[in-house]
N, CA, C and O atoms as a DFTB+ gen file, in Angstrom:
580 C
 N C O
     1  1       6.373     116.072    -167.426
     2  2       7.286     116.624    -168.413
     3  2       6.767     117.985    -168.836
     4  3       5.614     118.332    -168.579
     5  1       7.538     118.670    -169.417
     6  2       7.345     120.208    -170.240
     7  2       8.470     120.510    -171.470
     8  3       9.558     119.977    -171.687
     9  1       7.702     121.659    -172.229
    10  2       8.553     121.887    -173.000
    11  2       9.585     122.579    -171.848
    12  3       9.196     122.858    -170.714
    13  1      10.868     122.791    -172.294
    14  2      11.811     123.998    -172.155
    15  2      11.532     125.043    -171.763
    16  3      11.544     125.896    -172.651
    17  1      11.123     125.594    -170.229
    18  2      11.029     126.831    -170.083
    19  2       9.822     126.744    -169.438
    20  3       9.821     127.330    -168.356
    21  1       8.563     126.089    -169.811
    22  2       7.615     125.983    -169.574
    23  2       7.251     125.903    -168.086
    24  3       7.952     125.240    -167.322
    25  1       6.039     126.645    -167.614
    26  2       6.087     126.634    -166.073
    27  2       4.926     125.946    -165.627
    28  3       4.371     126.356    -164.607
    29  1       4.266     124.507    -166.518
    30  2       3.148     123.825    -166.099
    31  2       3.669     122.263    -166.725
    32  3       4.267     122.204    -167.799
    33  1       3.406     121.224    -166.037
    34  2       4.189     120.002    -166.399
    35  2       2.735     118.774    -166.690
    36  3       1.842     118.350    -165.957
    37  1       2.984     118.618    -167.646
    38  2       1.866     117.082    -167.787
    39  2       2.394     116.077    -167.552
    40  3       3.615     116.085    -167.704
    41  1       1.664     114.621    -167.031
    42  2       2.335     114.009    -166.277
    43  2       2.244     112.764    -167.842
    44  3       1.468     112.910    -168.786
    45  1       3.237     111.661    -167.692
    46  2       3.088     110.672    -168.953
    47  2       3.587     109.634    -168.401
    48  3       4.730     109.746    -167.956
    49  1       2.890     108.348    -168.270
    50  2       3.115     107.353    -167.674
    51  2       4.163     106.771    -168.762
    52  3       4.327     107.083    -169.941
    53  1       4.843     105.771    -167.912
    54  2       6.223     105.040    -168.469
    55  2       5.515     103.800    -168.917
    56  3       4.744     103.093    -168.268
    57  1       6.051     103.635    -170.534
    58  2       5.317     102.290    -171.174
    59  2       5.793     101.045    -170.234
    60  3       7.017     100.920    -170.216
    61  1       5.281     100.373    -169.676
    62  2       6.049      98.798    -168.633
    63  2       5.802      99.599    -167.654
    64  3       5.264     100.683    -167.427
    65  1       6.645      98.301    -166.857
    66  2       6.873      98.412    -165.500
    67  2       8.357      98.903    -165.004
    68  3       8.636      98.898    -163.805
    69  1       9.212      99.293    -165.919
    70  2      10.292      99.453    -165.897
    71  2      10.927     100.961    -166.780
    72  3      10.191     101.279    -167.714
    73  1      11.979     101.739    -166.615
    74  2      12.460     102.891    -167.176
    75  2      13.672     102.798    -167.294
    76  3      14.614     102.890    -166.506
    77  1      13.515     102.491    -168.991
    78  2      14.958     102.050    -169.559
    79  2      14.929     102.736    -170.979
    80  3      13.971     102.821    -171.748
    81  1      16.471     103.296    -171.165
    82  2      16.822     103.896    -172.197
    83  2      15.909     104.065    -173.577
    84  3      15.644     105.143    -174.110
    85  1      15.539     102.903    -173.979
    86  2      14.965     102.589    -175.097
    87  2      13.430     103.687    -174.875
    88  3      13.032     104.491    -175.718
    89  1      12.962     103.490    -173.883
    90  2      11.162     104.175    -173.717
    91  2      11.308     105.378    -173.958
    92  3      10.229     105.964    -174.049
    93  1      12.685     106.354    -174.183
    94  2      12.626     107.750    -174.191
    95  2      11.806     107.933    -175.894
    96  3      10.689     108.450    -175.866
    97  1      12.200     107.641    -176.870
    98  2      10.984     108.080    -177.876
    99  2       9.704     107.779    -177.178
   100  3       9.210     108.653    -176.465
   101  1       9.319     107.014    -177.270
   102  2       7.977     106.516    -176.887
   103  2       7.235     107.268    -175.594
   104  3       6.036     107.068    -175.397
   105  1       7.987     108.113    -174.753
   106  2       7.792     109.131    -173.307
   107  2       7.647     110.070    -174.585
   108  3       6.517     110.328    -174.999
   109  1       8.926     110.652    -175.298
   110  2       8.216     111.907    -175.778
   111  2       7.128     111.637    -176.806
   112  3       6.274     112.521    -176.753
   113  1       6.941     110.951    -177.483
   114  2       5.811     110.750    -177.922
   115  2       5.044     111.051    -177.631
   116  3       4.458     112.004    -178.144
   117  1       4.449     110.101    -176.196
   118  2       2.993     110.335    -175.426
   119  2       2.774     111.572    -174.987
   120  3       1.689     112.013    -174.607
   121  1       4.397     112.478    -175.061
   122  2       4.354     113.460    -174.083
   123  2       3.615     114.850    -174.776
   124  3       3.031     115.706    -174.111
   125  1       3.810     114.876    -176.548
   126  2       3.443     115.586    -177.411
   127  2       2.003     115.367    -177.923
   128  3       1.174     116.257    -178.114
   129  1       1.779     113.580    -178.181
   130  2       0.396     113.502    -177.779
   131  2      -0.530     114.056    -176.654
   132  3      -1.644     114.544    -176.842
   133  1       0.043     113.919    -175.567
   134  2      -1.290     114.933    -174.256
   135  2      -0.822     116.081    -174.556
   136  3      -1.639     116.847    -174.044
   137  1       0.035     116.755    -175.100
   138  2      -0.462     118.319    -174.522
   139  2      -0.915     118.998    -176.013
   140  3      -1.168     120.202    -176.036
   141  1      -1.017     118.114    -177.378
   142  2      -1.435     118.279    -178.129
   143  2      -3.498     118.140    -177.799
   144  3      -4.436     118.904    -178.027
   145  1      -3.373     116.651    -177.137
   146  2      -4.798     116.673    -176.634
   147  2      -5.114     117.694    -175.780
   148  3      -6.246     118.080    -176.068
   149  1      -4.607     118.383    -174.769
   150  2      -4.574     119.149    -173.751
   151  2      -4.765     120.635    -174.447
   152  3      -5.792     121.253    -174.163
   153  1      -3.669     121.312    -175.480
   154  2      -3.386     122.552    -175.325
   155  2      -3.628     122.420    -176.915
   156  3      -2.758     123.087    -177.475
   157  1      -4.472     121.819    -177.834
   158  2      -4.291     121.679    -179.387
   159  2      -3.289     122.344    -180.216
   160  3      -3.345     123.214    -181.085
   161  1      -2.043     121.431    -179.493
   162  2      -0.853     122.051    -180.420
   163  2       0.402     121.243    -180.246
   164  3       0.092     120.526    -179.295
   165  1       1.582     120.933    -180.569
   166  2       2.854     120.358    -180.037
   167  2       3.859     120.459    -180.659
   168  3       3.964     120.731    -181.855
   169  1       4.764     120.226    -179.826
   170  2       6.298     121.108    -180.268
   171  2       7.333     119.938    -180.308
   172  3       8.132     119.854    -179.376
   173  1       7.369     119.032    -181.327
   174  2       7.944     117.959    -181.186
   175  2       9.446     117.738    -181.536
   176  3      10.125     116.712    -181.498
   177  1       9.809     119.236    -181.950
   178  2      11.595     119.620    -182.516
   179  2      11.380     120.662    -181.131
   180  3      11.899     121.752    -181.369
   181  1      10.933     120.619    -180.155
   182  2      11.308     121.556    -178.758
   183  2      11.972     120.363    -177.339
   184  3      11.757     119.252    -176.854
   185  1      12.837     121.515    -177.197
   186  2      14.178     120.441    -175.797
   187  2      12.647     120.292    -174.771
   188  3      11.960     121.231    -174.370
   189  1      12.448     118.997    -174.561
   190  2      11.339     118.455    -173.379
   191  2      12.073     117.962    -172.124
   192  3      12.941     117.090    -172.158
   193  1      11.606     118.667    -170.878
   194  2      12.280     118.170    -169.609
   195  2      11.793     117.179    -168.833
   196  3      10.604     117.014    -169.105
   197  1      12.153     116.479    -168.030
   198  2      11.514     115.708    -167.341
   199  2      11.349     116.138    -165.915
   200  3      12.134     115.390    -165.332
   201  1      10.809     116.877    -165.041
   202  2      11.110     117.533    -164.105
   203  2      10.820     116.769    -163.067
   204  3      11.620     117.097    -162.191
   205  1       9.872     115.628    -162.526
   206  2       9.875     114.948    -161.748
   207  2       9.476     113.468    -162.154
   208  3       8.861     113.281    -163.204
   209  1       9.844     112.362    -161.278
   210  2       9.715     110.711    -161.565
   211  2       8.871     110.911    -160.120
   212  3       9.050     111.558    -159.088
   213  1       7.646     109.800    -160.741
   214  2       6.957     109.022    -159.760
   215  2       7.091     107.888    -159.307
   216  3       6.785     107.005    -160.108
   217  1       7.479     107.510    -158.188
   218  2       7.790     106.059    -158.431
   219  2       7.001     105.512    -157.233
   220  3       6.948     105.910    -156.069
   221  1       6.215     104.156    -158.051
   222  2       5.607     103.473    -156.549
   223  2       6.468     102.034    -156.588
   224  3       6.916     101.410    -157.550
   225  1       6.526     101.701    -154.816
   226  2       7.705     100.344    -154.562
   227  2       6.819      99.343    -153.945
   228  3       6.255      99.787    -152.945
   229  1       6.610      98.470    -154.158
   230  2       6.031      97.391    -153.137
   231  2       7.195      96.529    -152.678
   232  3       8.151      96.222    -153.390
   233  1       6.983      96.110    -151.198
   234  2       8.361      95.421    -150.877
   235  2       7.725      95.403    -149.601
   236  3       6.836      96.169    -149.228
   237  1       8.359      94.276    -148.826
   238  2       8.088      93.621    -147.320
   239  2       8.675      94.636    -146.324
   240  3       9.837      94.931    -146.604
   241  1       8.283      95.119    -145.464
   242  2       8.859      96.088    -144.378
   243  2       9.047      95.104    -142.817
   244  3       8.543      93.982    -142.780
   245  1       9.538      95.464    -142.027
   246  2       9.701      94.725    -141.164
   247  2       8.771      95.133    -139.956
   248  3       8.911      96.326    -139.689
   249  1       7.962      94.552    -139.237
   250  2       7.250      94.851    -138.161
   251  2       7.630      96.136    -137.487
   252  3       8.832      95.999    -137.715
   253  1       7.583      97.052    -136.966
   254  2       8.345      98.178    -135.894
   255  2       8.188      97.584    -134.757
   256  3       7.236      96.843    -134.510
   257  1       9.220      97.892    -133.871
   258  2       8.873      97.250    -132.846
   259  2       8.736      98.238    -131.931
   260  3       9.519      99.188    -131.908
   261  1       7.906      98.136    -131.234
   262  2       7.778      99.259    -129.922
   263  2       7.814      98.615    -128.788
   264  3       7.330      97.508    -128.549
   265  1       8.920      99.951    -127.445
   266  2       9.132      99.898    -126.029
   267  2       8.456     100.259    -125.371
   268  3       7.913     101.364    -125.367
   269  1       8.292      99.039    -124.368
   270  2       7.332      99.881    -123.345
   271  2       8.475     100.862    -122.245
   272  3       9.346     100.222    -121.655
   273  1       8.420     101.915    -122.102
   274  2       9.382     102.692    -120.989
   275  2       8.853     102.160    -119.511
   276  3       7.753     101.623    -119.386
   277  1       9.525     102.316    -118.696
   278  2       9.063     102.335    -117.403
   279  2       7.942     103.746    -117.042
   280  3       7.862     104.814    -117.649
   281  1       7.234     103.308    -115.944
   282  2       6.686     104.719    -115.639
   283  2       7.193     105.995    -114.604
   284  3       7.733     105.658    -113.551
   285  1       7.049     107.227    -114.852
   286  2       8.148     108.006    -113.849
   287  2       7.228     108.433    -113.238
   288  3       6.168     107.812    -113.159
   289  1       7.518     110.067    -112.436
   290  2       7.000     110.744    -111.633
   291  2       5.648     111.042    -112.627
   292  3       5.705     110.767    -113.826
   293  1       4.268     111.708    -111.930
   294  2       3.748     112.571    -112.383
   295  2       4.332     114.006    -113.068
   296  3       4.161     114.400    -114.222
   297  1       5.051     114.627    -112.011
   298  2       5.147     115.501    -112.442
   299  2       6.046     115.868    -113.398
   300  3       7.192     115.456    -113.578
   301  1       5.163     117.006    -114.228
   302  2       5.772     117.291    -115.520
   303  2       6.092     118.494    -115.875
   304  3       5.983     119.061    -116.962
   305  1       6.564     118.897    -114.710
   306  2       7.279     120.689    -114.345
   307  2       8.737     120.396    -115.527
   308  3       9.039     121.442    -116.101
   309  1       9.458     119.399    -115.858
   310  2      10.525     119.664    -116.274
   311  2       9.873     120.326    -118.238
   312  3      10.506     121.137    -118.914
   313  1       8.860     119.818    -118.562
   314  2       8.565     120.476    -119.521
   315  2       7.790     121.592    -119.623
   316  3       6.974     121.536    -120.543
   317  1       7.786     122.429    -119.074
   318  2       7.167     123.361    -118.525
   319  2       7.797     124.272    -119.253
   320  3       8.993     124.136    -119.508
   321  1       7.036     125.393    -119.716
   322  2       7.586     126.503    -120.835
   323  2       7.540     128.068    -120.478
   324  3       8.236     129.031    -120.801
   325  1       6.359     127.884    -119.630
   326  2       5.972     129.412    -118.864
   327  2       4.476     129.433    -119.522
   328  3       4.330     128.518    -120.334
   329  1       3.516     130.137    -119.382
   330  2       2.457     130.517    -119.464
   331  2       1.788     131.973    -120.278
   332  3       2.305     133.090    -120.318
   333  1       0.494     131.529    -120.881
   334  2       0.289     132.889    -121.986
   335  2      -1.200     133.296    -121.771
   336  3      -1.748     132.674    -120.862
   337  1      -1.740     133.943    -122.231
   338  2      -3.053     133.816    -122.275
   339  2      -3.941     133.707    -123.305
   340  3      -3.691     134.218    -124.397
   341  1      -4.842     133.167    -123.115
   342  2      -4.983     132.031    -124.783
   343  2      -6.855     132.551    -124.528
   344  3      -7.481     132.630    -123.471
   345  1      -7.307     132.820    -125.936
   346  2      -9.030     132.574    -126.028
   347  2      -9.697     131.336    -126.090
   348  3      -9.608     130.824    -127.206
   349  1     -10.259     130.761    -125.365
   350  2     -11.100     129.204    -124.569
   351  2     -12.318     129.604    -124.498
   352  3     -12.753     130.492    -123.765
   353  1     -13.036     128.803    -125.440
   354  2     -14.287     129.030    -124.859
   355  2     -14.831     130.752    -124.631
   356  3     -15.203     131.127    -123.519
   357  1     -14.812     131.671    -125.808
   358  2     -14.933     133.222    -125.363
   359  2     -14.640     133.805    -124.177
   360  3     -15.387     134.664    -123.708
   361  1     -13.594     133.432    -123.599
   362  2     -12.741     134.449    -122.584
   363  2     -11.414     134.069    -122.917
   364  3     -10.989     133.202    -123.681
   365  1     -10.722     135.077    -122.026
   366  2      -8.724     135.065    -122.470
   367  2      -8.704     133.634    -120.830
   368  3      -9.459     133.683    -119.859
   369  1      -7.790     132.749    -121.043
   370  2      -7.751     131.996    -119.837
   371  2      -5.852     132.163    -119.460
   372  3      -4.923     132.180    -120.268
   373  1      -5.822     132.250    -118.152
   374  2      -4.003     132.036    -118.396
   375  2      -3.592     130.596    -118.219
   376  3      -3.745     129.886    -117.225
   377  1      -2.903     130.233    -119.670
   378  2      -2.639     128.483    -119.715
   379  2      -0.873     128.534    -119.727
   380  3       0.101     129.165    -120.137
   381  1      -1.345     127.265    -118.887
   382  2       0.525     126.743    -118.819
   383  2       0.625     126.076    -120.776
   384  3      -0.149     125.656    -121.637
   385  1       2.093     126.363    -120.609
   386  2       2.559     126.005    -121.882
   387  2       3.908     124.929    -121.644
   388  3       4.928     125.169    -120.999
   389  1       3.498     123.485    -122.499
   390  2       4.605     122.580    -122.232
   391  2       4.998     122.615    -123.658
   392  3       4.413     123.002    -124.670
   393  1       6.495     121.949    -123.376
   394  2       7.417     121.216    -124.783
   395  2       7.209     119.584    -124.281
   396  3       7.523     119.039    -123.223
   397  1       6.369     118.916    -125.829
   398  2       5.876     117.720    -125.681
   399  2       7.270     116.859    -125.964
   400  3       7.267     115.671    -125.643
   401  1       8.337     117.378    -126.497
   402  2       9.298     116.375    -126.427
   403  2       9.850     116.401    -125.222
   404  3      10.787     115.604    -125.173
   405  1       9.701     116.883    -124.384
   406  2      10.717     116.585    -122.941
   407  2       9.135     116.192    -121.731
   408  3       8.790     116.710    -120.669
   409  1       8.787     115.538    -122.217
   410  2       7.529     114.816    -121.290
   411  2       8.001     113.414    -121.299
   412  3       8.623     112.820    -122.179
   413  1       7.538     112.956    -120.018
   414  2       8.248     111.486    -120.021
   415  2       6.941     111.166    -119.521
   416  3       6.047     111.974    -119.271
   417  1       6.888     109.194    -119.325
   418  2       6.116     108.178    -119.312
   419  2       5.552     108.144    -117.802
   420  3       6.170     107.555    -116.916
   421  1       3.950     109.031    -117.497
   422  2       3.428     109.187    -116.278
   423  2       3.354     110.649    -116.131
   424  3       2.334     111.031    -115.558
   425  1       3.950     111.311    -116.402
   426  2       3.711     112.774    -116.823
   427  2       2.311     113.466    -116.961
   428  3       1.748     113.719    -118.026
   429  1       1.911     113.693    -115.869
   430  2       0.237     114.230    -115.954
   431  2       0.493     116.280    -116.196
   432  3       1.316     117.054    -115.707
   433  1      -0.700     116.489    -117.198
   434  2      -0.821     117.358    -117.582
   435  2      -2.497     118.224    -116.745
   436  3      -3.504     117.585    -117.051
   437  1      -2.704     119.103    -116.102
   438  2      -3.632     119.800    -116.141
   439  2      -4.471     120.701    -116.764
   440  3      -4.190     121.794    -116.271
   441  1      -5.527     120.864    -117.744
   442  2      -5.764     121.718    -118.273
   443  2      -6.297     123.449    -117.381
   444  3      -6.914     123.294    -116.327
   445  1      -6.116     124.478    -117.699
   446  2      -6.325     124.524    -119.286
   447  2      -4.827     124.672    -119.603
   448  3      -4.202     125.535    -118.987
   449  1      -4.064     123.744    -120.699
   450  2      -2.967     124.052    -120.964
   451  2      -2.575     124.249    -122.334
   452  3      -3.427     124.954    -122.875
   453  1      -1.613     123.916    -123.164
   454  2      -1.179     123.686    -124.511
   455  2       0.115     122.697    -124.494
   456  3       0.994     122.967    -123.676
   457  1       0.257     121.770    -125.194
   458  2       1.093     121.038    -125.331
   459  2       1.586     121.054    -126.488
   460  3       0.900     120.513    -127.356
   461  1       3.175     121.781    -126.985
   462  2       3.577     122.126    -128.149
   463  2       4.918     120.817    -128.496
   464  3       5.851     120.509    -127.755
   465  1       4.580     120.266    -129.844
   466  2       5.637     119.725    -130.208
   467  2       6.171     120.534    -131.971
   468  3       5.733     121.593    -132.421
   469  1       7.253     119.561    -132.667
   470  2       7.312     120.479    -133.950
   471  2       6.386     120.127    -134.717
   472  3       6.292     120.911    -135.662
   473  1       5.569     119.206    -134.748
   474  2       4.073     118.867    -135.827
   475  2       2.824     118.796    -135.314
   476  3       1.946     118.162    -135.899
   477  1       2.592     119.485    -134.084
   478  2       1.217     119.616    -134.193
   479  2       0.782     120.384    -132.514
   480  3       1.628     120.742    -131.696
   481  1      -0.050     120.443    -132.412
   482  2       0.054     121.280    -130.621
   483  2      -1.700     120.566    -130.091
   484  3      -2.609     120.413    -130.907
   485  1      -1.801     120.289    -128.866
   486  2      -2.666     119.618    -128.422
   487  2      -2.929     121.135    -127.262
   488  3      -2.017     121.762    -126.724
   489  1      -4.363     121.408    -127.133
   490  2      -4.915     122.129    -126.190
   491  2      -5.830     121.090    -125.584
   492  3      -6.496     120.209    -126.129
   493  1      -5.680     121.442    -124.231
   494  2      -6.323     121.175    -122.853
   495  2      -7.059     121.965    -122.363
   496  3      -6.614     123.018    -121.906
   497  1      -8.689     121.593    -122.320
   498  2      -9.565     122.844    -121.578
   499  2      -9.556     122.705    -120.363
   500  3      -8.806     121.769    -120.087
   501  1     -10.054     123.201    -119.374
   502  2     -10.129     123.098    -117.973
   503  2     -10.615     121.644    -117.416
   504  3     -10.080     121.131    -116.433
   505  1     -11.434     121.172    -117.971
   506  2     -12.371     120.317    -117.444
   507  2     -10.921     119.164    -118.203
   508  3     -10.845     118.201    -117.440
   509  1     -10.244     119.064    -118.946
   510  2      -9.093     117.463    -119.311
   511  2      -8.107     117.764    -118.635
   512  3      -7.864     118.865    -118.140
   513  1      -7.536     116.882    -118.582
   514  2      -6.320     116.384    -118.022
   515  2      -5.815     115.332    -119.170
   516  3      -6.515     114.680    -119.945
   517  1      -4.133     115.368    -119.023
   518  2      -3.316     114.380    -120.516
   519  2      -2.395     113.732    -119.405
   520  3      -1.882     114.218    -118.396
   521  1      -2.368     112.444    -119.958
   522  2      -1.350     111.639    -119.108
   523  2      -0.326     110.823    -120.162
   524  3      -0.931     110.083    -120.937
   525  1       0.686     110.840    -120.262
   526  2       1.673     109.960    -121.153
   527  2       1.706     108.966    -120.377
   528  3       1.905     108.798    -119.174
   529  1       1.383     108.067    -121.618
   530  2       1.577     106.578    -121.061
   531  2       3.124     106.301    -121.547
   532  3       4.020     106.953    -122.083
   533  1       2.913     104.846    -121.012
   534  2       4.575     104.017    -121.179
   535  2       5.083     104.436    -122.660
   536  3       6.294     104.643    -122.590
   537  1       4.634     104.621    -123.876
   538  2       4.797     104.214    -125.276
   539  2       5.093     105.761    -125.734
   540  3       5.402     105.914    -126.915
   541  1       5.032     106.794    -124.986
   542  2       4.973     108.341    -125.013
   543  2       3.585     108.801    -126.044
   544  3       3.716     109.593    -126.977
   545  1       2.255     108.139    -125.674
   546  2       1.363     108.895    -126.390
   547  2       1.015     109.320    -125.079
   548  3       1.396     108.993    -123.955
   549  1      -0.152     110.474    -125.707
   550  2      -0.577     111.308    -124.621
   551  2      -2.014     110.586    -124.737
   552  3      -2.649     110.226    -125.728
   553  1      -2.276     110.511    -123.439
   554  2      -3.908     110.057    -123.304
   555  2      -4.910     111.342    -122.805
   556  3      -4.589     112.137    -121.921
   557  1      -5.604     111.359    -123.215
   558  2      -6.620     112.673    -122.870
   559  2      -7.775     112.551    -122.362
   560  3      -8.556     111.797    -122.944
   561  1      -8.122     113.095    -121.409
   562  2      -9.418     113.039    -120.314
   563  2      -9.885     113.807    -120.376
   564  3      -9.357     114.881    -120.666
   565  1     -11.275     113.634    -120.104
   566  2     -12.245     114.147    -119.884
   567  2     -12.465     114.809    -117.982
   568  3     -13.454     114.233    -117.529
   569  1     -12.077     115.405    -117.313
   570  2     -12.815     115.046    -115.549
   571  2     -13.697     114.651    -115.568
   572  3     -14.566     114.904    -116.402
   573  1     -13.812     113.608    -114.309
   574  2     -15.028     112.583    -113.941
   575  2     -15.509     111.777    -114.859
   576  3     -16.377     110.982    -114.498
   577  1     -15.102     111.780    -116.151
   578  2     -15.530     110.268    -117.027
   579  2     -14.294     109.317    -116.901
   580  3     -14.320     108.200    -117.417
């Protein structure tokens, strides 16, 4: 909560387990109590906002279930992006560049590469190799281990 205008919010827990009409004195209350403790002062005839609710849920979720895909070709030219040159290890190396959403199940990767999706990007040094398994994670190698 904050006063009106105010551009810093203290947070004030809800009396119960529940947020019902009646707790609004008792919210601004607590709410003039902390920032009186906080800022030694309070504005208890000032419009108070509520700018965000926290809410935690407990409740049963249902298992996820996961597919196994079949396995395809190795090759994984269809995600293939074109190539850049990237710093590895203190030199420029020229690495292939894939789109990790259009990789399918058996899809072997050679390093040195980059594997770009929208949350996160996986680099490949020379010495790994990435293989998508059935479930579309990428597995990552080491050569010769």
């Amino acid at each position: 909560m904050r006063y009106g205008g105010q551009g810093y919010e203290i947070e004030v827990a809800v009396p119960g387990e529940t947020l019902e009409a009646g707790h609004l004195g008792s919210i601004k209350r607590a709410f003039n109590e902390n920032h009186e403790r906080l800022y030694g002062y309070s504005q208890p005839q000032e419009e108070m906002e509520i700018v965000y609710v926290r809410v935690a849920a407990i409740g049963q979720v249902r298992k996820p279930e996961f597919y196994r895909e079949s396995l395809g070709k190795e090759d994984a030219s269809p995600a293939f992006k074109g190539t850049r040159r990237v710093f590895i290890d203190g030199e420029y190396v020229e690495t292939c560049l894939y789109d990790r959403s259009r990789l399918a199940p058996n899809n072997r990767i050679q390093g040195p590469a980059i594997i770009e999706q929208f949350d996160s990007t996986t680099l490949l040094k020379a010495k790994q190799d990435a293989r998508v398994d059935a479930y579309f994670n990428l597995i990552v190698a080491v050569k010769g281990s």
